[in-house]
N, C-alpha and C positions, 0 to 999 in steps of 0.2 A: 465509297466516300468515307472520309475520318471520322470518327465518334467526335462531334463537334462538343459534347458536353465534358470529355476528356481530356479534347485540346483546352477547352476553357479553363478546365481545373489545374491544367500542366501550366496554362499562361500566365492563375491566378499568383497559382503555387511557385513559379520563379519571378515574378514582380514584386513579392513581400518583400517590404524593405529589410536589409538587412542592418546587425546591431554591428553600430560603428565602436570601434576602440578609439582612446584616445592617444594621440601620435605626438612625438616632441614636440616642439616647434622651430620652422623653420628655418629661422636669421640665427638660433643658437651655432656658436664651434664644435668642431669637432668632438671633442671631449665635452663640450654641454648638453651636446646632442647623447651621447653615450651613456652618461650622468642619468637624465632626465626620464630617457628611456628603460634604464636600466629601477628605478623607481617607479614610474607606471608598472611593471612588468611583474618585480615583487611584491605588490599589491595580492595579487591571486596568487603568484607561483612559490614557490622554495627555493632559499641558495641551492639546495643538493641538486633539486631536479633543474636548475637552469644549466642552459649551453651558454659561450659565446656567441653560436647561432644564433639562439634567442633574442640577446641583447642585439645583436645585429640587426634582426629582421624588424624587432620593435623600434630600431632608431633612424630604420633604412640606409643603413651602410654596409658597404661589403666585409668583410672578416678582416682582408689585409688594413683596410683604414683602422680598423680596432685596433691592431696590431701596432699601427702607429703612433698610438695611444699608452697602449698598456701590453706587456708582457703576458702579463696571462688574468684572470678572471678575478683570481685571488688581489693583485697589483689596484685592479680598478677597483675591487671594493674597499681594499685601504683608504683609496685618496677619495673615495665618496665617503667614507667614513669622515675623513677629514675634514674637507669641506662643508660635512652636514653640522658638523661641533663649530665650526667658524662661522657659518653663516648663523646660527644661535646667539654664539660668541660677540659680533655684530651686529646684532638687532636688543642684544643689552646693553652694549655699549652705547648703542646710537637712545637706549631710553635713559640710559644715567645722562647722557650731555643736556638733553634736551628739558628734563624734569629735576624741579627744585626738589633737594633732600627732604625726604618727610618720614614717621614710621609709616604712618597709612601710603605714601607710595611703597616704601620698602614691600609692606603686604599684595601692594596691583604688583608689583614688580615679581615675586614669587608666586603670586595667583594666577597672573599670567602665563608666567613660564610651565606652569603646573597644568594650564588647559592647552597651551602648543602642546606639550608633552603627550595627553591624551591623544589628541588625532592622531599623532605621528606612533603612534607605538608598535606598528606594523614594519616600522624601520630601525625600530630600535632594537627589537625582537631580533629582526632578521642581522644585523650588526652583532651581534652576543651569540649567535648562530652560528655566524660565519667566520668568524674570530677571535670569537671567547677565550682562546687560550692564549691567544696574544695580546690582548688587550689585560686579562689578570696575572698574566706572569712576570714578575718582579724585575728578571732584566732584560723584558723588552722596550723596545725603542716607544714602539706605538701605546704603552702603559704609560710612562714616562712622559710621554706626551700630553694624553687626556690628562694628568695631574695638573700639567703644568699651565693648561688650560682651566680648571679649578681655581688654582691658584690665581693667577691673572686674576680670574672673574673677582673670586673672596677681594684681592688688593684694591679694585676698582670700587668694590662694593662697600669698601669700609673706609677708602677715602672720601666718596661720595656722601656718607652717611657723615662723614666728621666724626668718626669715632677714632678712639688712639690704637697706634699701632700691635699694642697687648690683645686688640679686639680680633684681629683678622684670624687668628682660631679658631675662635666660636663659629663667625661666616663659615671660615672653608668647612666648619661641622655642619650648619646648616645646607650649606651646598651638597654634603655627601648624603647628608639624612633626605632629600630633594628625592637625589639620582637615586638612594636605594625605591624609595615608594615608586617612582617611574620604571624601575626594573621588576618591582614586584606586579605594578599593572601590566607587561609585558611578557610577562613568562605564566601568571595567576589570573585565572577567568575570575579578576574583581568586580563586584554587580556596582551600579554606581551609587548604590546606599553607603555599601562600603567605602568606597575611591571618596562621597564628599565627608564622612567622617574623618579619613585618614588626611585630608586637606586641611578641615577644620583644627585639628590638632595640630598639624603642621604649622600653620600660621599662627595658632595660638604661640607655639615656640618663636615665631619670629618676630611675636610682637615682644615679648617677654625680652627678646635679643634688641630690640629697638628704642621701645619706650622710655621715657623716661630721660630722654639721652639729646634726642635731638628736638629742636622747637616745632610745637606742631602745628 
């Protein structure tokens, strides 16, 4: 006869339920699907130590549809790159249309931007990781790019404010003093006594940049 207390422990011991990952979703494209997965995945793992496999298995596609996608690993994380600064890019543009110029919006407007920032700093990390030297080298395409994204932002942000066109310097300084503290949370185990100190000042310069200027 079977050791009935064995088999119980063996029945109990493969009935635990097991810990689900989170998987794209479904109705995304192809490339959404890849995207989507390829960010679940960098969560826990490293550019160095990812495959294609990996991003594959995590987005449920086979290798050759990746292939219909992107060129090689490198290719797809450019245009996630891309796409991650656009859709940012987008979601301030879509708060300047929507909200009356004010300094105190200008401050949600960078406070905000300053706690997305936070969450995300696991991809911003892995972005400067994976690409750092094409992102800070002078005549490359994709430096040249994020600038020109900067810019954009400063142009929108300083006709939004009604401020004259002398002014959009200072913004794109503000915009760069922004990104550096976000790179510093990203690469620097900052405690967040530190991070809302470094906020605080932050905004203290934005108000500085603001007041005084537009009707409150």
């Amino acid at each position: 006869m079977p050791n009935t207390a064995k088999t119980r422990k063996r029945s109990t011991q493969t009935s635990a339920p097991r810990k689900r990952t989170r998987s794209p979703e479904p109705d995304l494209s192809g490339k959404e699907r890849i995207f989507q997965a390829a960010q679940i995945h960098f969560q826990s793992h490293s550019y160095a130590s990812t495959r294609v496999d990996d991003i594959c298995r995590a987005a449920g596609m086979s290798k050759g549809a990746f292939y219909l996608h992107f060129r090689t690993k490198e290719e797809m994380m450019e245009e996630l790159f891309r796409e991650f600064f656009l859709r940012i890019k987008n979601e301030i543009d879509e708060f300047l249309r929507i909200t009356p110029p004010s300094p105190l919006a200008a401050l949600e407007l960078f406070r905000k931007s300053l706690e997305v920032s936070q969450a995300q700093l696991h991809m911003t990390r892995l972005f400067f990781e994976s690409m750092g030297a094409e992102i800070s080298g002078p005549d490359h395409g994709l430096n040249r790019w994020v600038s020109s994204v900067f810019d954009d932002f400063a142009k929108n942000l300083q006709k939004w404010l009604k401020l004259p066109d002398s002014a959009r310097p200072r913004i794109r300084a503000l915009i760069s003093c922004m990104d550096g503290i976000v790179l510093h949370w990203a690469f620097f185990d900052t405690p967040p006594s530190q991070r809302k100190k470094q906020i605080d000042a932050f905004l203290e310069m934005v108000d500085h940049s603001t007041s005084g200027v537009l009707p409150g």
